[in-house]
C-alpha positions as CSV (number, residue, x, y, z in Angstrom):
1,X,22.2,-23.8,3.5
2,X,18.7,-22.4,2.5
3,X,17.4,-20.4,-0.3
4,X,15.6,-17.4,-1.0
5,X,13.9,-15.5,-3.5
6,X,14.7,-12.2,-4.6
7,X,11.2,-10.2,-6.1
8,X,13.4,-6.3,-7.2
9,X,10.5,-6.6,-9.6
10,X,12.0,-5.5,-12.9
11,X,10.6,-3.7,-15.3
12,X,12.9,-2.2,-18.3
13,X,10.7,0.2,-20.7
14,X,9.4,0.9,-23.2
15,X,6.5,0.2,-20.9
16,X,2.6,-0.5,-22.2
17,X,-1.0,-0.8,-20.5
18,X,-0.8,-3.3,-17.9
19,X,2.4,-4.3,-17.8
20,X,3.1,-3.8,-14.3
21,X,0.0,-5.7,-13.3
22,X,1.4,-8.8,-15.3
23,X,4.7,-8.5,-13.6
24,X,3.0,-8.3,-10.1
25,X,1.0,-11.6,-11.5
26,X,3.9,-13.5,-12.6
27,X,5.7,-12.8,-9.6
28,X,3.1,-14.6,-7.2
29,X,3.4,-17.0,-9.8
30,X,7.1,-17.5,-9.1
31,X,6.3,-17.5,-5.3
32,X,3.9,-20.5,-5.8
33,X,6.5,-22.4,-7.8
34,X,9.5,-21.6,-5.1
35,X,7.2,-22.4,-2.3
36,X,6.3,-25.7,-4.1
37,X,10.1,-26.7,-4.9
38,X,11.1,-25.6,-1.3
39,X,12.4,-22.2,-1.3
40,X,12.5,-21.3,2.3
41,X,12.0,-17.1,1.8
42,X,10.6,-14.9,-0.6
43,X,12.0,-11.2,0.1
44,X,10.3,-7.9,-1.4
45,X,11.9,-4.8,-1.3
46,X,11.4,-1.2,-0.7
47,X,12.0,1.5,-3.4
48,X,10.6,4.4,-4.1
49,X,10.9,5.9,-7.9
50,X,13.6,4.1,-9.2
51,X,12.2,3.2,-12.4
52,X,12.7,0.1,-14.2
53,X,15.1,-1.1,-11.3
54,X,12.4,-2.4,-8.9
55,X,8.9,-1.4,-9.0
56,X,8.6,-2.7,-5.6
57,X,7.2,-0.2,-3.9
58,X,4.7,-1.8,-1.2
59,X,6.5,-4.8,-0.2
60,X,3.9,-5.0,2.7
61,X,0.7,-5.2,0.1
62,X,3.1,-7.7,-1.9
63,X,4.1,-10.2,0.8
64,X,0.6,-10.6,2.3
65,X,-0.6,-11.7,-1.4
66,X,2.4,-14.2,-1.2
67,X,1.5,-15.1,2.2
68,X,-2.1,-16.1,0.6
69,X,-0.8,-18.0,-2.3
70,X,2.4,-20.1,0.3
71,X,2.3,-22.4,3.0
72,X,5.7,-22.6,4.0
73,X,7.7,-20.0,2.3
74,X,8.6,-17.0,5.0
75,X,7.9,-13.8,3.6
76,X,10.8,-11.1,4.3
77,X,11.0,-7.4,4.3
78,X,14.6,-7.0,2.2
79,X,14.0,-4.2,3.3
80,X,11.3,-1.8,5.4
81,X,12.8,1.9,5.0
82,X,13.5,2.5,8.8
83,X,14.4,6.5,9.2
84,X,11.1,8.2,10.1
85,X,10.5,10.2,7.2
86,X,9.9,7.1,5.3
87,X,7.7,5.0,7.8
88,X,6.9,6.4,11.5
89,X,8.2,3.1,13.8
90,X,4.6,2.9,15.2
91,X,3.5,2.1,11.7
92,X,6.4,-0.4,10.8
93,X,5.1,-2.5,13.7
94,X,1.6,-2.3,13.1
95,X,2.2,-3.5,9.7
96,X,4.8,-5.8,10.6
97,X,2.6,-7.7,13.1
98,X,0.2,-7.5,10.8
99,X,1.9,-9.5,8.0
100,X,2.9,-12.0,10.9
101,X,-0.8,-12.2,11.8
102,X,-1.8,-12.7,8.5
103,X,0.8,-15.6,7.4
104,X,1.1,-17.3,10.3
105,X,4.3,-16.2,12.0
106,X,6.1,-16.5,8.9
107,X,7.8,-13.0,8.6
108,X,11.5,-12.1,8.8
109,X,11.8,-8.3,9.2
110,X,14.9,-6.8,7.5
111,X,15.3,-3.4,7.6
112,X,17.8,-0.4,6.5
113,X,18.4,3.0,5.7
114,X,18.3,3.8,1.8
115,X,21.5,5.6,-0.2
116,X,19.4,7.1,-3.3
117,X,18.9,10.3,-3.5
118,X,16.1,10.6,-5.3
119,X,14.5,8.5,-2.7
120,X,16.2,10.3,0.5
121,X,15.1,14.1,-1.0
122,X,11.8,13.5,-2.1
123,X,11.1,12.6,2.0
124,X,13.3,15.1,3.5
125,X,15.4,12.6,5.1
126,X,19.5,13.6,5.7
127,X,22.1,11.8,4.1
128,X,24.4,12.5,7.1
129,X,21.8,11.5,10.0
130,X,20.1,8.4,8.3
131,X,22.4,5.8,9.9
132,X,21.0,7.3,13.0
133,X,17.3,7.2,11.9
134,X,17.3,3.8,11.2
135,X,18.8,2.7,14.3
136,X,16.4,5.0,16.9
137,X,13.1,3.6,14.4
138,X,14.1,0.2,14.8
139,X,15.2,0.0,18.9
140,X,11.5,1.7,19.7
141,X,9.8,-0.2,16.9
142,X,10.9,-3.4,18.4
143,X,10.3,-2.3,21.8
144,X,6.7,-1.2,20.6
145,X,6.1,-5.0,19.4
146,X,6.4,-6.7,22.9
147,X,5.4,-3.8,25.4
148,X,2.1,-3.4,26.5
149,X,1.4,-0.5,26.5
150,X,5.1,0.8,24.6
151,X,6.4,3.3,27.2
152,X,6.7,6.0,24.6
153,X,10.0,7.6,23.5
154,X,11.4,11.7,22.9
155,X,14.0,11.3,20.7
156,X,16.5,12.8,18.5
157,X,14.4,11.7,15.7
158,X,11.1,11.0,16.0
159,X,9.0,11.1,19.4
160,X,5.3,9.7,20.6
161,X,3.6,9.0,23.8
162,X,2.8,6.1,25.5
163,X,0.5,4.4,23.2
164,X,-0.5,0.0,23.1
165,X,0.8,-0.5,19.9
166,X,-1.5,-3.4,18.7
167,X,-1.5,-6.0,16.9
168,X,1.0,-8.1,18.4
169,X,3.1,-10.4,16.4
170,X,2.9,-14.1,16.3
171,X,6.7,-14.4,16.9
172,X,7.8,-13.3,19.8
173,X,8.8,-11.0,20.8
174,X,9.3,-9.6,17.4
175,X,10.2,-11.4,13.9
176,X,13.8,-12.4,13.3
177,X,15.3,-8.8,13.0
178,X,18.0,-8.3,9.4
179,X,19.6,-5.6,8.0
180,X,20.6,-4.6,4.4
181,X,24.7,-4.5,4.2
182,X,26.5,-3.4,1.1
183,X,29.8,-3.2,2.8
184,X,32.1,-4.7,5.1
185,X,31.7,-1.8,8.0
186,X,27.7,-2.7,7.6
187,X,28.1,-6.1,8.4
188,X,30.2,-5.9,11.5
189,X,27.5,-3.4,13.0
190,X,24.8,-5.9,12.1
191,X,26.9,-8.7,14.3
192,X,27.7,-6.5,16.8
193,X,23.7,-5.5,17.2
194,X,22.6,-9.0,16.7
195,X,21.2,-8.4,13.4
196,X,21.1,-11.0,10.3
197,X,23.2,-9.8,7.6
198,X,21.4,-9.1,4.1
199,X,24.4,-8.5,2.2
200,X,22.8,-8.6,-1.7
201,X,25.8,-8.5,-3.3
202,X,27.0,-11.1,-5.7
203,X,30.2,-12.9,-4.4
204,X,32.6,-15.9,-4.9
205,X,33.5,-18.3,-2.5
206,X,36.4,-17.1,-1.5
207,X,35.4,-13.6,-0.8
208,X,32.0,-14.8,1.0
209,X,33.9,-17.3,3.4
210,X,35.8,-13.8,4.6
211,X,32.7,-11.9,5.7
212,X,31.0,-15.0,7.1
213,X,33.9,-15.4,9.3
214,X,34.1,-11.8,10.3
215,X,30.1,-11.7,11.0
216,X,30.6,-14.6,13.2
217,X,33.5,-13.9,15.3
218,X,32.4,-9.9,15.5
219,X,28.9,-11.8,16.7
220,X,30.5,-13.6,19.3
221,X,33.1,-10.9,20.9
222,X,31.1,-8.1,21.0
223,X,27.2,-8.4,20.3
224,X,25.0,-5.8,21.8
225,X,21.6,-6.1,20.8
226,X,19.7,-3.2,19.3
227,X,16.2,-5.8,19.0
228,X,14.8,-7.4,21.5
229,X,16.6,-10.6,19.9
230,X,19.5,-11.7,18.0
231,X,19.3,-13.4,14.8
232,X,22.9,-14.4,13.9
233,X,23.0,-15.0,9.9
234,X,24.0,-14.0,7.0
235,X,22.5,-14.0,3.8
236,X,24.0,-13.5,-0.2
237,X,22.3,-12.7,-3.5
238,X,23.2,-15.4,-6.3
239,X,22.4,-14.2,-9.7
240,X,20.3,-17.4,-11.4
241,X,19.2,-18.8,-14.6
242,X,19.3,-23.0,-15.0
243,X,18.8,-24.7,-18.4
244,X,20.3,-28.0,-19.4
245,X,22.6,-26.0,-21.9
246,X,24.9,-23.7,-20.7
247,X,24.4,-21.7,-23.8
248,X,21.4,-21.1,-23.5
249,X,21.6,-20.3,-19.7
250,X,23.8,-18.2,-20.8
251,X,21.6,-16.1,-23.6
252,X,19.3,-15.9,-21.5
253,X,20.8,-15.0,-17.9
254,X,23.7,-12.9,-18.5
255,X,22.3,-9.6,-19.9
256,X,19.3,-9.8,-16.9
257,X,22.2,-10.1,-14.2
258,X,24.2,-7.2,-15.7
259,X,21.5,-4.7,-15.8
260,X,20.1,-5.6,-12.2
261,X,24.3,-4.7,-11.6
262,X,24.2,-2.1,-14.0
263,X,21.1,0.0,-12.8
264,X,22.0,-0.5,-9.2
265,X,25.2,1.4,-9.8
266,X,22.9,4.0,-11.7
267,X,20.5,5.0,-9.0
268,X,23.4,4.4,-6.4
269,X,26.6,5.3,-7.9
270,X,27.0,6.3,-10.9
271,X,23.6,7.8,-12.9
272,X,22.2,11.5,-13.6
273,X,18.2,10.1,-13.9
274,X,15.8,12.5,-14.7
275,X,12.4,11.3,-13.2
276,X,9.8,10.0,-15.6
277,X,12.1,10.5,-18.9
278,X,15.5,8.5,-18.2
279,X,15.0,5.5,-20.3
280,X,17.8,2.8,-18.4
281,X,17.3,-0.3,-20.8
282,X,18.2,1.8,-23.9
283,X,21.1,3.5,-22.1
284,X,22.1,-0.3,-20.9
285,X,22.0,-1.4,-24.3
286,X,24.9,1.4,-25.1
287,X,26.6,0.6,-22.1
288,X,29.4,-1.9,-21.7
289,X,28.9,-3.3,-18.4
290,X,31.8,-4.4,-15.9
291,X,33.0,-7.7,-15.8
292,X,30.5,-9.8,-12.2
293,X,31.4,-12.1,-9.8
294,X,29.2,-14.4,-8.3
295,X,27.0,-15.7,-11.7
296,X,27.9,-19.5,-11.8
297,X,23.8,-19.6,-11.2
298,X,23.4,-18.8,-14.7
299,X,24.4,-22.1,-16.3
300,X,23.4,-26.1,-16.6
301,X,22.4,-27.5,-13.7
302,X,26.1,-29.3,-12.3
303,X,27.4,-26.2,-12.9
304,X,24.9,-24.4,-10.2
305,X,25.0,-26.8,-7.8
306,X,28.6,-26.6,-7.6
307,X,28.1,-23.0,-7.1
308,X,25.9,-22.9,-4.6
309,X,28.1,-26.1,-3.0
310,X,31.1,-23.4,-2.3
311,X,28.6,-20.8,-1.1
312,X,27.7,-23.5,1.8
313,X,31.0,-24.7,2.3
314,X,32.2,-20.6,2.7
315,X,29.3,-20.3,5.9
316,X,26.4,-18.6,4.0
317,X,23.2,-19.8,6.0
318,X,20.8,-18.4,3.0
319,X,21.4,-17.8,-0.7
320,X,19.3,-15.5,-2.2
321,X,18.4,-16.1,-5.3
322,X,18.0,-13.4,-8.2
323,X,15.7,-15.2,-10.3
324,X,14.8,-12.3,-12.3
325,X,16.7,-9.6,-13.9
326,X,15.7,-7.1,-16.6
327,X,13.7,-8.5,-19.4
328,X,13.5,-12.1,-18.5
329,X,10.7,-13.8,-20.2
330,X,7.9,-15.0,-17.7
331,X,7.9,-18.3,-19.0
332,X,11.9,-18.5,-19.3
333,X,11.8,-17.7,-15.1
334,X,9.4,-21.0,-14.7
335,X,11.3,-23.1,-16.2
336,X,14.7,-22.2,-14.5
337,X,12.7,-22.3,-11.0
338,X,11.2,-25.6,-11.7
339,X,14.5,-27.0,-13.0
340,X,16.3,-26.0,-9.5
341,X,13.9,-27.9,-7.5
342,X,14.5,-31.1,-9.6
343,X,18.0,-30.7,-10.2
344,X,19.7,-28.2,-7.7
345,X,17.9,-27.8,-4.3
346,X,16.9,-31.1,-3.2
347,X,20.9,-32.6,-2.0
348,X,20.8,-28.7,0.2
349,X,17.6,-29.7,2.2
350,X,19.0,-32.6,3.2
351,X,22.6,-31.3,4.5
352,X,20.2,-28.0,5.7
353,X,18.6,-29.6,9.2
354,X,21.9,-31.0,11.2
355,X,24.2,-27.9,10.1
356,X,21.5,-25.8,11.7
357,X,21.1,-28.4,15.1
358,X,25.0,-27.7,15.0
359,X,25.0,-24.0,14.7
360,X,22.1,-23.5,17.1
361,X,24.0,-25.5,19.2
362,X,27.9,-23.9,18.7
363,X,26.2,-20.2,19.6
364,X,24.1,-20.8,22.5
365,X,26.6,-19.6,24.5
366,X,27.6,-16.6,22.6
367,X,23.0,-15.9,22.3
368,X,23.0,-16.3,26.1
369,X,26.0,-13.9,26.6
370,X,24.6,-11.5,23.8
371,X,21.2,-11.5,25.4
372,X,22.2,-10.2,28.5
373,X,22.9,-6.8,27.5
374,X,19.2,-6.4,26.3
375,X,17.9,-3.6,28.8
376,X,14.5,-3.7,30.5
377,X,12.1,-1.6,28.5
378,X,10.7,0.9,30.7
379,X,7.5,0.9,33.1
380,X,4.8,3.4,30.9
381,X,3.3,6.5,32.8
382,X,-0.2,4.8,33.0
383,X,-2.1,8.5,32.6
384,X,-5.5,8.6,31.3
385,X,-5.6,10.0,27.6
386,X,-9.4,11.8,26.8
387,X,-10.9,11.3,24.0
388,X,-11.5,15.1,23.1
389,X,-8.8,16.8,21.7
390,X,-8.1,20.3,24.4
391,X,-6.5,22.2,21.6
392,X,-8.8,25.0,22.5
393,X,-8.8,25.1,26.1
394,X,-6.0,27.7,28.0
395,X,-5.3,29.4,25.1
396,X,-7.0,33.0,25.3
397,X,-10.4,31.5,24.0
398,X,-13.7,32.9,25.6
399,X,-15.9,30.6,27.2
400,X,-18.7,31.4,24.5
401,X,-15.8,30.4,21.4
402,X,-15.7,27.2,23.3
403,X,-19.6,26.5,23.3
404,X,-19.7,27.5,19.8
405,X,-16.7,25.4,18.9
406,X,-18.2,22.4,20.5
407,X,-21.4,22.9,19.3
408,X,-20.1,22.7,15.8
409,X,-18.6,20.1,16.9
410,X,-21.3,17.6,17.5
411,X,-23.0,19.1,14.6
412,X,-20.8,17.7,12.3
413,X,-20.4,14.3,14.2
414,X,-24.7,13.9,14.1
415,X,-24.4,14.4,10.4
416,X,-21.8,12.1,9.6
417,X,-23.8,9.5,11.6
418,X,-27.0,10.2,10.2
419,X,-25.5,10.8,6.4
420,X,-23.9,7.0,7.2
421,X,-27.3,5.7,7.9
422,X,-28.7,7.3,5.0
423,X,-30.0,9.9,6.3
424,X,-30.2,13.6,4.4
């Protein structure tokens, strides 16, 4: 089994001057130290004005520093906003590649839809049609990755011409393609479009073995990519906090872990937030949250390996590790990281390489089979595109609008190159 790294990036109030920058510091911090101790992923999300939940709200900007300040850690979108609204497809795979370019092929791309409406009204984007949104964005943004030039789609959706989408990716002929899955019904699309599985939800054993099992043998009966590539896993969020006394694991991780639960259900579920003046830690602090599954992270660490032990024994290919919930103390987060990769992590890596020669091996078959229903993308209409815009053309406009027009024109192009050279 491998691990990841969860960055929601935190942030309960009462807020002061700079304390977002130091949070954004610390968590490249906490990239070096899970790079170091061989923590396979880092994944950043994408939110948009839920406050105090996650202040991740570029994950793009974030996981090119962490590409800068890793060697080996892959660096995953958990997740890019897919309906158009949010990102137009052309610029999810611009970025995208980009990120590849920049770390060295080291991106996974997860993607999804949102649920928040504070985040699906401010960009106009349907509750009812969203499932649909993300689905159209992320067929022609994976197309638009390994075509040359991308065809160009009219869609229910979104539409654009035939366009060269550059740059390329390093992987090819995309990144390893996830989606975010919060519910049994999500996960079986994600196997049956060859999709990895980010299901970040804390589980036990018993309940995670289930949904492994059903990804897997939905994956293998009925797989029809929507990428142009499977990637058959699954990944789990495990709650974390490791200390030699489970005491003080305890005092220290338990009340993070609940308000990451707690303020998820807010924004998603349960909350009336009024932007800017909801303060969520003080309402937390009155609150008596619901019993979690899932936390036998927070503790000594015999008690995490074991943990972890039944997560790999249930299936999971990646745990995800939530080192970081509500006001966890900088220095408190170090210490737990550098304790997993002296305590916890190293018996994984060694068990890690044959169950994955195994796996590749078991599915080949079922790839192979799924791979064939990938259709061709289609030939482009190679037509010319000029470079000046004919909005005025055929349109009722004299012939002396048009001089004028054009003359104005290359008026305002000479002064921008002159001003740009100095010139007054």
């Amino acid at each position: 089994m491998r691990f990841g790294m969860f960055f929601e990036l935190q942030l309960p109030r009462p807020w002061a001057d700079g304390d977002e920058r130091r949070l954004i510091g610390n968590a490249l911090e906490w990239a070096e130290i899970g790079d170091r101790i061989g923590i396979g992923y880092g994944w950043a999300q994408e939110h948009h004005f839920l406050e105090e939940y996650s202040h991740s709200t570029a994950p793009e900007v974030f996981l090119a520093a962490v590409s800068q300040r890793t060697s080996r850690m892959r660096v995953g979108h958990g997740i890019t906003l897919m309906p158009a609204p949010y990102n137009h497809p052309a610029r999810v795979a611009e970025r995208i590649s980009m990120l590849d370019l920049v770390s060295g092929g080291r991106v996974e791309w997860g993607t999804g839809e949102s649920s928040s409406r504070l985040e699906l009204e401010a960009f106009g984007v349907d509750y009812i049609d969203k499932r649909a949104m993300w689905a159209e964005s992320v067929r022609e943004a994976a197309k638009m990755m390994c075509s040359e030039p991308y065809p160009g789609h009219t869609g229910r959706h979104f539409s654009m011409p035939s366009r060269n989408v550059i740059p390329k990716p390093v992987q090819r002929p995309h990144p390893p393609l996830w989606v975010a899955c919060t519910n049994r019904d999500t996960l079986k699309l994600a196997a049956r479009l060859g999709l990895g599985a980010l299901t970040f939800s804390f589980m036990d054993a018993h309940e995670a073995r289930f949904w492994v099992n059903e990804y897997y043998e939905t994956f293998r009966k009925e797989c029809r990519p929507l990428g142009q590539a499977v990637n058959p896993n699954v990944a789990m969020l495990a709650g974390v906090l490791c200390h030699p006394d489970a005491a003080t694991a305890a005092d220290r991780g338990l009340r993070g872990q609940q308000f990451f639960k707690w303020a998820l259900a807010h924004y998603y579920r349960f909350g009336s937030h009024v932007p800017g003046r909801t303060n969520l830690w003080e309402e937390f602090q009155r609150a008596e949250p619901e019993p979690m599954a899932g936390l036998g992270g927070v503790g000594p660490p015999e008690q995490v390996a074991a943990h972890f032990r039944e997560l790999e024994e249930a299936g999971v290919d990646q745990l995800i590790l939530l080192q970081q919930g509500g006001d966890y103390p900088h220095e408190h987060v170090c210490e737990s990281l550098e304790l997993l990769g002296k305590a916890v992590l190293p018996e994984f890596e060694e068990r890690d390489a044959e169950r994955t020669r195994r796996k590749a091996r078991d599915l080949e078959p079922y790839v192979e089979q799924a791979m064939a229903h990938v259709p061709e993308i289609a030939e482009p209409p190679l037509e010319a595109v000029e470079s000046y815009p004919r909005l005025w053309e055929g349109g009722g406009v004299t012939d002396d609008q048009m001089g004028t027009q054009r003359a104005l024109d290359a008026t305002s192009l000479w002064r921008m190159h002159v001003g740009g050279h100095g010139g007054g």
